[in-house]
Structures are given as structure tokens and as C-alpha cells.
C-alpha positions as CSV (number, residue, x, y, z in Angstrom):
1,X,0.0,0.0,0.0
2,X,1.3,3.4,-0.5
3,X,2.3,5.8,2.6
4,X,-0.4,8.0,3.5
5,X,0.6,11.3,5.1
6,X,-0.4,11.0,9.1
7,X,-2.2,13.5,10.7
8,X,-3.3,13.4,14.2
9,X,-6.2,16.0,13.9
10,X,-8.7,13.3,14.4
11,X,-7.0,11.4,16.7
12,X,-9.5,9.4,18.9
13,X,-12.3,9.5,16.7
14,X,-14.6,7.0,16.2
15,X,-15.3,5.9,12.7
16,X,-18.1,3.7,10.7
17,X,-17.1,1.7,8.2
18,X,-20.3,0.0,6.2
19,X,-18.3,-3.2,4.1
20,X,-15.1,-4.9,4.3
21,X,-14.1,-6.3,1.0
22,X,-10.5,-6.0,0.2
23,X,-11.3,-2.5,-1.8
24,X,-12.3,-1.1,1.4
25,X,-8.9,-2.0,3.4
26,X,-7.2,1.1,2.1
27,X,-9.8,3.8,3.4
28,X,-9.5,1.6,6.7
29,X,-5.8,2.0,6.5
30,X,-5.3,5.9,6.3
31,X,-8.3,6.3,8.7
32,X,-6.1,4.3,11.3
33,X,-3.2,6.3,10.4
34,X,-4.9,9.8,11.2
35,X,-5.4,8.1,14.9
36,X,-9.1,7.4,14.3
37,X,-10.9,4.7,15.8
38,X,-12.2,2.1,12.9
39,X,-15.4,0.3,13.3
40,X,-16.2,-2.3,10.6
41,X,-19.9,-3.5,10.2
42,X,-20.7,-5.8,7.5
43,X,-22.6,-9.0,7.0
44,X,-19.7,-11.1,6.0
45,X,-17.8,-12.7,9.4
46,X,-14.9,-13.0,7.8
47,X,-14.4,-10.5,5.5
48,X,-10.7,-8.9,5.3
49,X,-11.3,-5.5,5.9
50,X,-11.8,-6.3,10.0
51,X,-8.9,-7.3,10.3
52,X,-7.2,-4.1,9.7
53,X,-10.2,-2.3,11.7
54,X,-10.2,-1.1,15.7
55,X,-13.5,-3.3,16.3
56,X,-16.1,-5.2,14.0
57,X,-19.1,-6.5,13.9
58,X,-21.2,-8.7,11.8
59,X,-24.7,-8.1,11.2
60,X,-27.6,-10.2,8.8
61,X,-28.7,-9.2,5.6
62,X,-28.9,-5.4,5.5
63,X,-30.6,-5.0,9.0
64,X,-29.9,-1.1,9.4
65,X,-31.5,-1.3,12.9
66,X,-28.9,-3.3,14.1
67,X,-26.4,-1.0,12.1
68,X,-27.7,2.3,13.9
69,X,-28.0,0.3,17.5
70,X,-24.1,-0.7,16.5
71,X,-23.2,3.1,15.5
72,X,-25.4,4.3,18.5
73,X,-24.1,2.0,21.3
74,X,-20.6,2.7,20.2
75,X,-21.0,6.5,19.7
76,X,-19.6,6.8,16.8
77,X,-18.3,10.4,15.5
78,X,-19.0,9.7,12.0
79,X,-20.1,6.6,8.9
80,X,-18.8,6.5,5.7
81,X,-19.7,3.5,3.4
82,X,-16.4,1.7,1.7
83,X,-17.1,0.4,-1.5
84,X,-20.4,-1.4,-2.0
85,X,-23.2,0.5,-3.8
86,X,-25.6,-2.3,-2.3
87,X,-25.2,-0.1,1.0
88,X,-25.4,3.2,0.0
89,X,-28.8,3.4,1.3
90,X,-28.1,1.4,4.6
91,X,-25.4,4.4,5.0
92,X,-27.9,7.3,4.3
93,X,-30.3,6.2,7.4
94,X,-27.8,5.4,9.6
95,X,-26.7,9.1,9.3
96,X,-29.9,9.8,9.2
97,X,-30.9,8.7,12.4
98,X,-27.7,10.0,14.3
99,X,-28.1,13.1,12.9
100,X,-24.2,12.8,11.2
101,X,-23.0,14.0,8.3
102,X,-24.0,12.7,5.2
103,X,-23.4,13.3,1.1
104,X,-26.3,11.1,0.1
105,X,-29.9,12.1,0.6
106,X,-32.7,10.0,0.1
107,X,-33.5,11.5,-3.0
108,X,-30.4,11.1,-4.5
109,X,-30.2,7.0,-3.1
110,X,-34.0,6.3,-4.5
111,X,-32.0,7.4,-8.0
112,X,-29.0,5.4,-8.1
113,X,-30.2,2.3,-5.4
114,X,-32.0,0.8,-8.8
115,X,-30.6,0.4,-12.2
116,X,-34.0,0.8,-13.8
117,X,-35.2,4.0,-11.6
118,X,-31.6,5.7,-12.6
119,X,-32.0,4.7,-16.0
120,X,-35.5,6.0,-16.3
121,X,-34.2,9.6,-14.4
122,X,-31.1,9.5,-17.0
123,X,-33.5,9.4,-20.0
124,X,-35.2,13.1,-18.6
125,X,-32.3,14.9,-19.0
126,X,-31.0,13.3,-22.2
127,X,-28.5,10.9,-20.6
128,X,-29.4,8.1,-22.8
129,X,-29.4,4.3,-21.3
130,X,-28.6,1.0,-23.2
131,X,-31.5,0.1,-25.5
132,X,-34.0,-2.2,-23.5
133,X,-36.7,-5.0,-23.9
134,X,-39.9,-5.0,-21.5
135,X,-40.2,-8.4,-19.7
136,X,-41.3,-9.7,-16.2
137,X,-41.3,-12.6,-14.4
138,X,-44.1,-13.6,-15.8
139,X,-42.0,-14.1,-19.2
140,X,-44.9,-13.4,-21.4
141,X,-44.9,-15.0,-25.0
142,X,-45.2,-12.0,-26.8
143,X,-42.7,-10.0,-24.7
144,X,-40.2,-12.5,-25.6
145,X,-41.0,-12.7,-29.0
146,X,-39.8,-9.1,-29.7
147,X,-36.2,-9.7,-28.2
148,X,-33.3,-9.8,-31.0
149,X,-30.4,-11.3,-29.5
150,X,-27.6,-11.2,-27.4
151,X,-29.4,-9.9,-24.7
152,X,-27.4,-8.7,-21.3
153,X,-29.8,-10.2,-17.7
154,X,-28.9,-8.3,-14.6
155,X,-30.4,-7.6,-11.1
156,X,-31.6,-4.1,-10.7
157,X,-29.9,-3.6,-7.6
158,X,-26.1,-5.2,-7.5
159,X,-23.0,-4.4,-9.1
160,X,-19.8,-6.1,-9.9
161,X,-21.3,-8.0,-12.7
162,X,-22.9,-10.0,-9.8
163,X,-26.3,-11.8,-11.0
164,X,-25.6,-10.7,-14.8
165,X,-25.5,-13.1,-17.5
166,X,-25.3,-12.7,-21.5
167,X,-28.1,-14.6,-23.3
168,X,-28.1,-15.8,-26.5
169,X,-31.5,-17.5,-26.8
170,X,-34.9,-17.5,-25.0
171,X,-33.7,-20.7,-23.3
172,X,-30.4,-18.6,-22.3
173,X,-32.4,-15.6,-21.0
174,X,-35.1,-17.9,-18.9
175,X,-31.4,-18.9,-17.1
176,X,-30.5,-15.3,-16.8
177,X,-33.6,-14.3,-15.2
178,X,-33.5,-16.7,-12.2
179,X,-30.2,-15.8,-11.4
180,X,-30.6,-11.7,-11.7
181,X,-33.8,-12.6,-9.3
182,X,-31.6,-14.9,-6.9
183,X,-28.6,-11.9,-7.3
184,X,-31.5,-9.1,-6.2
185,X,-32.7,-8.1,-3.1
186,X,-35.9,-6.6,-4.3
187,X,-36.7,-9.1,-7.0
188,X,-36.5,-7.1,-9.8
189,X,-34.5,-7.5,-13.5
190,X,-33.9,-5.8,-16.7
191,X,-33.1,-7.1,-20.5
192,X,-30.9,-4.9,-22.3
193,X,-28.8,-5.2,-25.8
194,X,-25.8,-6.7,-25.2
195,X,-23.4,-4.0,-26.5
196,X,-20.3,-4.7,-28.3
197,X,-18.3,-1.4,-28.5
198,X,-16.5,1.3,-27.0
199,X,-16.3,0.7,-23.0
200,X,-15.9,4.1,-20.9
201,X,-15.7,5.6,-17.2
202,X,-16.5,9.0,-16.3
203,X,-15.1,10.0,-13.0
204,X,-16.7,13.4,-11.2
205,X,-15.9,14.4,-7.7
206,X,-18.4,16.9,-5.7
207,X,-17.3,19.6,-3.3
208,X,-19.8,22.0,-1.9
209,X,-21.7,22.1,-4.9
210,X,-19.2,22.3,-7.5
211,X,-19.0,19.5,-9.7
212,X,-16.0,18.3,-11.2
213,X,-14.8,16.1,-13.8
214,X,-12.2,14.4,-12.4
215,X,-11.3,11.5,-15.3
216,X,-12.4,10.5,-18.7
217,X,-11.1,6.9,-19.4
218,X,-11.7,3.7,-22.0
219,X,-11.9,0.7,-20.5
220,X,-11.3,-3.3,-21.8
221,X,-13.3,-6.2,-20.7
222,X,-12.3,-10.1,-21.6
223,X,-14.1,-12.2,-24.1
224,X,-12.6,-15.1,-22.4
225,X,-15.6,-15.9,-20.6
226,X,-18.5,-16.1,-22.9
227,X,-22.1,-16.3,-21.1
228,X,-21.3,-14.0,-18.3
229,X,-20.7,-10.7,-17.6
230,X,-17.8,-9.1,-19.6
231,X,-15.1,-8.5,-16.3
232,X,-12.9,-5.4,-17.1
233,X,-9.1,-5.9,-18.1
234,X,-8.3,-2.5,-17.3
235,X,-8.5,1.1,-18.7
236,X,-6.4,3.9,-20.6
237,X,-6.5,7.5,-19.4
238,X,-8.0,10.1,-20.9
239,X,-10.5,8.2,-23.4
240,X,-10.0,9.2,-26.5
241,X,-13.0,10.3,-26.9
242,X,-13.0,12.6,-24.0
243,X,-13.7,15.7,-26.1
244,X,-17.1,14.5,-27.8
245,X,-18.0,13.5,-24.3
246,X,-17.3,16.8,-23.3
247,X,-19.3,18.0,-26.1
248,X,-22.2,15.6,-25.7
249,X,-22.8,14.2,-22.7
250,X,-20.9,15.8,-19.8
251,X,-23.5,19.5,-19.8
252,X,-26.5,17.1,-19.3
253,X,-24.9,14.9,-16.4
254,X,-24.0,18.0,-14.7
255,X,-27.5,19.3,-15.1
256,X,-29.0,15.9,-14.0
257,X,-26.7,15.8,-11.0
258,X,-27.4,19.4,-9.9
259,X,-31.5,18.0,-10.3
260,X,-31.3,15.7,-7.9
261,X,-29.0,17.3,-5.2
262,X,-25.7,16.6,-5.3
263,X,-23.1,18.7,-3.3
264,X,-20.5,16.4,-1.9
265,X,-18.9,13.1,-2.4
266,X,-17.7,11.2,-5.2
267,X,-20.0,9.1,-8.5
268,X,-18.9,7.3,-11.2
269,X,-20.8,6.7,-14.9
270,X,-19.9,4.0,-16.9
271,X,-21.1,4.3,-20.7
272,X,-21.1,2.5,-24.1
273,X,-19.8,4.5,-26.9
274,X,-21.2,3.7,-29.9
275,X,-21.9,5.3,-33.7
276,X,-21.4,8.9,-32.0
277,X,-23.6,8.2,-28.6
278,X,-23.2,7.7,-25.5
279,X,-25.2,4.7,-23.2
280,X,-24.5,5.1,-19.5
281,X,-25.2,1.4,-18.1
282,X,-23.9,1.8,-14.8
283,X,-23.1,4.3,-11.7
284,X,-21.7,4.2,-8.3
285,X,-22.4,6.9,-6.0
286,X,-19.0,6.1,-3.4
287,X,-15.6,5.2,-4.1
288,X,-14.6,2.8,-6.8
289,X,-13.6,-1.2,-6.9
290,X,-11.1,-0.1,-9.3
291,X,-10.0,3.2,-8.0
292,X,-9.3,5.3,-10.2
293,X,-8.6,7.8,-7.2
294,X,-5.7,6.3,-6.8
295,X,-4.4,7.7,-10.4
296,X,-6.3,11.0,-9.4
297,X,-3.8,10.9,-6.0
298,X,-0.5,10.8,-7.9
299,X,-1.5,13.4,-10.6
300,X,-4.0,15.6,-9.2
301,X,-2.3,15.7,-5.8
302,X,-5.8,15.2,-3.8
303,X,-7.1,12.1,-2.2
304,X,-10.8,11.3,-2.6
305,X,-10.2,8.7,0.6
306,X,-8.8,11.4,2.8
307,X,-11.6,13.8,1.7
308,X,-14.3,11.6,2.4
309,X,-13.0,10.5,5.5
310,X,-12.8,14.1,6.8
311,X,-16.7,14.8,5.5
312,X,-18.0,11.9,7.6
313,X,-16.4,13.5,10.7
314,X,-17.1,17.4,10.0
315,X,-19.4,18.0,7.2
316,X,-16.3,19.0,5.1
317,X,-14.3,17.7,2.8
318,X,-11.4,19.7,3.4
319,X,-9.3,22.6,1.4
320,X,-9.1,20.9,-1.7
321,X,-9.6,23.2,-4.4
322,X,-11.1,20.9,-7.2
323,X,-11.3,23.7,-10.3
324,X,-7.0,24.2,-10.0
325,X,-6.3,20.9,-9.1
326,X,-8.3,18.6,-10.9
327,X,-7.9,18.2,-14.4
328,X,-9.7,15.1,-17.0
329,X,-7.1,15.9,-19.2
330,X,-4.4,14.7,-16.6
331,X,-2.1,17.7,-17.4
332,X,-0.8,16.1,-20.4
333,X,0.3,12.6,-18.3
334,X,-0.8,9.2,-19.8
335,X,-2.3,6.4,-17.4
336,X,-4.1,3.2,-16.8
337,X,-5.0,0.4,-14.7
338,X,-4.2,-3.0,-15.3
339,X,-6.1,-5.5,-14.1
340,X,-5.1,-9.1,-13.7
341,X,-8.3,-11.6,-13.7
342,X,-8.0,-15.2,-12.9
343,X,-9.5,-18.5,-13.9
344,X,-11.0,-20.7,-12.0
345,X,-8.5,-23.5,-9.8
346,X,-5.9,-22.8,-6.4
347,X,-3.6,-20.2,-6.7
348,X,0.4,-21.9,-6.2
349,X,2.2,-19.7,-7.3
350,X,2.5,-15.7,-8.1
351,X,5.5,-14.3,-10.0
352,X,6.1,-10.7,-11.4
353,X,4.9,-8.1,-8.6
354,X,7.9,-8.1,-6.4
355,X,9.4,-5.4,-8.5
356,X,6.5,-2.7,-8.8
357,X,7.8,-0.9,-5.5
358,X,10.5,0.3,-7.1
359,X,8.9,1.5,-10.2
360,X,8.3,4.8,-10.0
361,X,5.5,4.1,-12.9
362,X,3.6,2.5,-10.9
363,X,1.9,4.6,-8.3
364,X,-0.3,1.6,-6.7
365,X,-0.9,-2.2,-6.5
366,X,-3.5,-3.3,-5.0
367,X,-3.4,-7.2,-4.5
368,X,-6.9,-9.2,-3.5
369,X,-5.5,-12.8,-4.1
370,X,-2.9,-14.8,-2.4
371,X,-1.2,-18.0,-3.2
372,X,-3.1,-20.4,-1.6
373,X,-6.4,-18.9,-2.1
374,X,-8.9,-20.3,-4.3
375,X,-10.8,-19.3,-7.3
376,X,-14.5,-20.4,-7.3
377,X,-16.3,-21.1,-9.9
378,X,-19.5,-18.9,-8.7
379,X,-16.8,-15.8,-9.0
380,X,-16.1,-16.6,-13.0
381,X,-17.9,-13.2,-14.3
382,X,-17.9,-10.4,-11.4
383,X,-14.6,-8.9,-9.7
384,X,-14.4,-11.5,-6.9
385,X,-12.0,-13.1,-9.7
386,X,-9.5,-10.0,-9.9
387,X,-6.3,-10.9,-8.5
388,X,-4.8,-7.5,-8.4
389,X,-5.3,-3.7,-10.2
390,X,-2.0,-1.9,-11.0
391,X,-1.9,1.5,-11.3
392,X,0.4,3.3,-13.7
393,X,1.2,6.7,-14.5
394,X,3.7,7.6,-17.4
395,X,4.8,11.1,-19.4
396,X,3.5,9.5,-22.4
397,X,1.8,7.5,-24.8
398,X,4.7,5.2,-25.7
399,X,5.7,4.9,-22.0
400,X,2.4,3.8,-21.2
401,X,2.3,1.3,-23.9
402,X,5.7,-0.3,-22.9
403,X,4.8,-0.4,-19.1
404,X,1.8,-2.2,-19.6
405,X,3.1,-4.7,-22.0
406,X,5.9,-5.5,-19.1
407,X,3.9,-6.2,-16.2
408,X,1.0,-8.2,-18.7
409,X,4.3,-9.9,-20.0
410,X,5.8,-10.4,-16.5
411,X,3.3,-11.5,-14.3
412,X,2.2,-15.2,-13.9
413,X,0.3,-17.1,-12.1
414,X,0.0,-20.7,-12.4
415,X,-2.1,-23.4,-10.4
416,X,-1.3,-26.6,-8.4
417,X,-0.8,-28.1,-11.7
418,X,1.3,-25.7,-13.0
419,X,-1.4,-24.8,-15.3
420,X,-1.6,-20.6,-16.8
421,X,-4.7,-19.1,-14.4
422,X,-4.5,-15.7,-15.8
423,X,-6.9,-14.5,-18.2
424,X,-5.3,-12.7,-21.0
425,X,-5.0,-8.7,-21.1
426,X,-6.2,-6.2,-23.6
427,X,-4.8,-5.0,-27.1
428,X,-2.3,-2.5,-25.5
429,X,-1.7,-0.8,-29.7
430,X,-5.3,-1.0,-30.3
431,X,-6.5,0.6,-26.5
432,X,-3.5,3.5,-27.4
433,X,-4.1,3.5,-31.3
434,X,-0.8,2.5,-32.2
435,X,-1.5,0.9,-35.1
């Protein structure tokens, strides 16, 4: 992990945590290095954040009374959520009913808590979503009989590519449907086309009102995996096509987000680019899995982490100044994150990452598998099958394309066999138009 800079200015503070997957364990990290007291409450026993936290606790399902009896009995000075858009809302009524800060309302959560509820906002202010078929559970004959196909099945209300299938016939898509139902909490699904073009992530941070956009990237899923959601391989900063989405799209997100009441915290977009248009298909309202903040960090100079971190305990997010210091256009730097996904089998052996601490590329590697651990076959499709994300940061195109052909070159990982369990990366010279 990289080193934070301490400060003691909340030393003996008492922090909520909601999650503790591996992506949370860095927000966990600098919060214990500012002196701050880490509480971790999340429904997994075992999951790793708690054991880098001050206490934990485990609670069932998404029981928020026993998450505000938790924050109450341990009088906490402040909650944040880590990085799990399924408790976004858990995180707006706990602050809710401890009267502590909070940069989601319940206006802006009943928008982003459901895929189809955002989509449908999206459409009012000319955010356009991925072309969709009506169908229930019911899976009415004549509903089906107007879907062309591939099709993309997902749950309403998870993320990760959890519950999301790709279906190729009705047969296919009466699969998909049970397990989006099984994968969400309120029962709910949607069909959309299954698109197969350009793959982009729009980054904006929110301070006091002003919105910024923080990042503009293209991003590469595998096609190693056919049938299940397309798991990203990593992504190339700024997207080259960052000025038509300037053009475009970006005056209408702003105008959407403005709607609906955003003043603080942090959201991400992900969108299709396709003959000219954009399709947004996905958002996160809290940090991100793959973190591009981390990129953000190193050039920008502010930390998204540290920022939130100091909202949840003051109702501020600091002195950052977002219209000097942020910039989409990365002040003419190249970067990208590399992700390395894994098939299914035991990890034996990984080789190739002992060198990226001395790389002055390479700003950040965040590792989620170990040797020994095992890949199931229930994680083939979603992140739960990322073994790390690199981070890299270079003064150019070139540099950027040579970096990431060395690490996808010289990482390996191999099973108890012996057997190749990496998945392989994306077309560095097509990503950077090379060729």
C-alpha cells in the first residue's frame, strides 16, 4: 500500500465503516493512520477489511437497525460507506438517524439504489441508457417474441457484474432471469442489448456544490468468458474520446446531478460509446472497486479517501480546491490500470509483482488474491476473480504502452498443476491506437 501522510487531527475518533471487502482495506488503512478509531460493520464474518479495523461486527442481511444500535451503542463520531453501492442506502439512514453528516440524501439514493429508476431519471435529462426490452417474471410470450439477441440479464440492484448473465437464446435468458432474481434483493431485473463497442468511465468528484470532472477513461473487458458478464481488463486515461463526451454528454450529467441534489462526495458513470452516442449502463455513487482515485492521488495531488474521511467527521471535505487541481485531461500525463483476472483452480504460485515498488510508474498495486487462495467457480464473471489492479502513471503514450506490455508480460500465475490461471490482457496498440 502506498504511505499516506499521518495526521493526528482526528485522533480518537470513532469511525463507521459499512463493508469490508478487500477495496475497502485502504480507506481503513489511512483512517487508522490519522489516529481514528475504525469500526467495521458488514454482513460477512470474515471479510478482510476487520482485520485491519479497531472493532467489528457482523450483522444479517442489511438490517440497518442493528447497524444504527451498533453506531449508537458505540457513539460513533461519524459513517462513511467503503465500497459497496448495495449499502449506500443502509449508509444514508444510519446518518440519518444520528443526525451525522452525510453526502447522500434519500433523494439522490432512491435514483441510483436501482438500475432501472436511474435509467429512467437519466432518459429526462437526455442521458441516454442502453436500449432495453420489457419483460417480467411472468416471461410473457409476446414480450419474448420481440427480443433480438444477445441480450445482457442483470439484477436491478447489485453491481460487480454479480447476478448478470449474457443470453443468446430464449432458453439462455429464462437462465438469466432466475439468477438476476436470486442476485437481487428486491426481485426485480432488466433485459438490455448486449453491446459490443466502445467501454468508458466517467469519473466526477463533488465539493460543496461544485462538480468536477475528475477523469475521462476507455476501459477493456475479456471475451474469455463467454455467457457471463464481460469483467474489465483494465483502462487507458484520458479516453479518447473525452472531447465528444465533453461536447455531448458531460453539460447534461451535470444538469442531472445538480436536479437531484448533489453537493458532496464522489460518483462514477460507466457508458457504451457507440456510432457517435453515449449509453450510460452503470453508476456508483461512493468510491470505486477499481480506483481510479488512486491515479487522481498521484497526478491531481488530492485524495478522494482522505476527503471523504474528513466529511464523515465534519461535514467538510477539506481545502481541496477541485477547479486548480483537478484536471480530466491529466495535465498532459498518460495512465491506466491494469487489471489481472483469474481462472478458475488454487492459486500456487505468483510471480512478477515483487518489482513494482520500485517502479516509479507504478503509483499503486492493490493485490486481492494470495497464493493459496482459491478461485471459485461462482466468482467466473464479477470482480471476486481480480487478483490485483496496477496502477500506472507515465509522461507518455509510448511509456504507457511499454509499461503495460511488461507487467502483462511479466506476471504469472499458475495453479497446483502448474497450469496458466491468468486471463489474457487487452490490445495494448489498439487501447492507445498504435497501429
Amino acid at each position: 500500500m502506498s504511505k499516506e501522510i499521518e495526521t493526528r487531527e482526528f485522533e480518537g475518533k470513532k469511525l463507521l465503516i459499512l463493508g469490508g471487502n478487500p477495496e475497502t482495506i485502504p480507506l481503513v488503512e489511512i483512517a487508522n493512520s490519522w489516529g481514528i478509531k475504525t469500526i467495521i460493520a458488514s454482513a460477512g464474518a470474515t471479510d478482510p477489511a476487520k482485520s485491519y479495523a479497531w472493532k467489528a461486527y457482523t450483522y444479517n442481511g442489511l438490517d440497518v437497525g442493528a447497524v444504527i444500535k451498533i453506531a449508537a451503542d458505540e457513539q460513533v463520531d461519524g459513517v462513511l460507506v467503503g465500497v459497496a453501492d448495495i449499502l449506500v442506502p443502509m449508509y444514508c439512514k444510519v446518518c440519518e438517524a444520528l443526525d451525522l453528516p452525510c453526502y447522500a440524501t434519500q433523494q439522490i439514493v432512491d435514483v441510483f439504489a436501482f438500475k432501472d429508476v436511474f435509467k429512467a431519471t437519466c432518459e429526462r435529462y437526455g442521458v441516454h441508457g442502453i436500449p432495453e426490452y420489457y419483460l417480467d417474471s411472468s416471461m410473457d410470450s409476446e414480450d419474448l417474441a420481440k427480443i433480438q439477441y444477445p441480450v445482457m440479464v442483470k439484477p436491478v440492484d447489485n453491481g460487480g457484474g454479480v447476478g448478470m448473465t449474457v443470453a443468446y437464446s430464449e432458453e439462455e435468458l429464462k437462465k438469466g432471469v432466475e439468477i438476476a432474481l436470486k442476485a437481487s434483493h428486491s426481485k426485480r431485473f432488466i433485459v438490455e442489448k448486449y453491446m459490443q463497442c466502445d467501454d468508458m468511465g466517467m469519473y466526477y468528484t463533488f465539493k460543496d456544490g461544485y462538480c468536477s470532472a475528475s477523469c475521462i477513461y476507455d476501459r477493456y473487458t475479456t471475451d474469455e468468458q463467454p455467457g457471463v458478464s464481460r469483467v474489465c481488463l483494465g483502462g487507458t486515461y484520458p479516453s479518447k474520446h473525452i472531447d465528444e463526451y465533453f461536447q455531448r454528454m458531460h453539460p447534461n450529467a451535470v444538469r442531472l446531478f445538480k436536479e437531484i441534489g448533489i453537493e458532496n462526495g464522489v460518483l462514477m458513470l460507466s457508458a457504451f460509446y457507440e456510432n457517435g452516442e453515449f449509453y450510460v449502463y452503470d453508476t456508483g455513487f461512493r468510491l470505486q472497486g477499481e480506483a481510479p482515485h488512486l491515479l487522481m492521488r498521484a497526478i491531481h495531488g488530492f485524495d478522494q479517501r482522505k476527503m471523504l474521511i474528513r466529511f464523515a467527521l465534519t461535514g467538510s471535505e477539506g481545502d481541496a480546491d477541485l477547479k486548480s487541481e483537478d484536471d480530466a485531461r491529466l495535465r498532459g500525463k498518460w495512465a491506466a490500470t491494469l487489471w489481472f483476472l483469474l481462472k478458475e483452480g488454487k492459486i500456487a504460485k505468483i510471480q512478477g509483482f515483487d518489482q513494482w515498488e520500485q517502479d516509479e510508474r507504478v503509483v499503486d498495486n492493490i493485490q486481492r488474491l494470495y497464493e493459496g487462495d482459491t478461485v471459485l467457480p461462482e466468482w467466473i464473471g464479477n470482480e471476486k476473480q481480480v487478483l490485483a489492479r496496477m496502477y500506472i502513471v507515465c509522461n507518455s503514450k509510448m511509456e504507457l504502452a511499454d509499461t503495460l506490455k511488461y507487467y502483462m508480460s511479466t506476471v504469472k500465475v499458475l495453479d497446483e498443476n502448474g497450469n496458466n490461471m491468468l486471463l489474457k490482457g487487452f490490445d495494448v496498440n489498439k487501447a492507445l491506437e498504435l497501429r
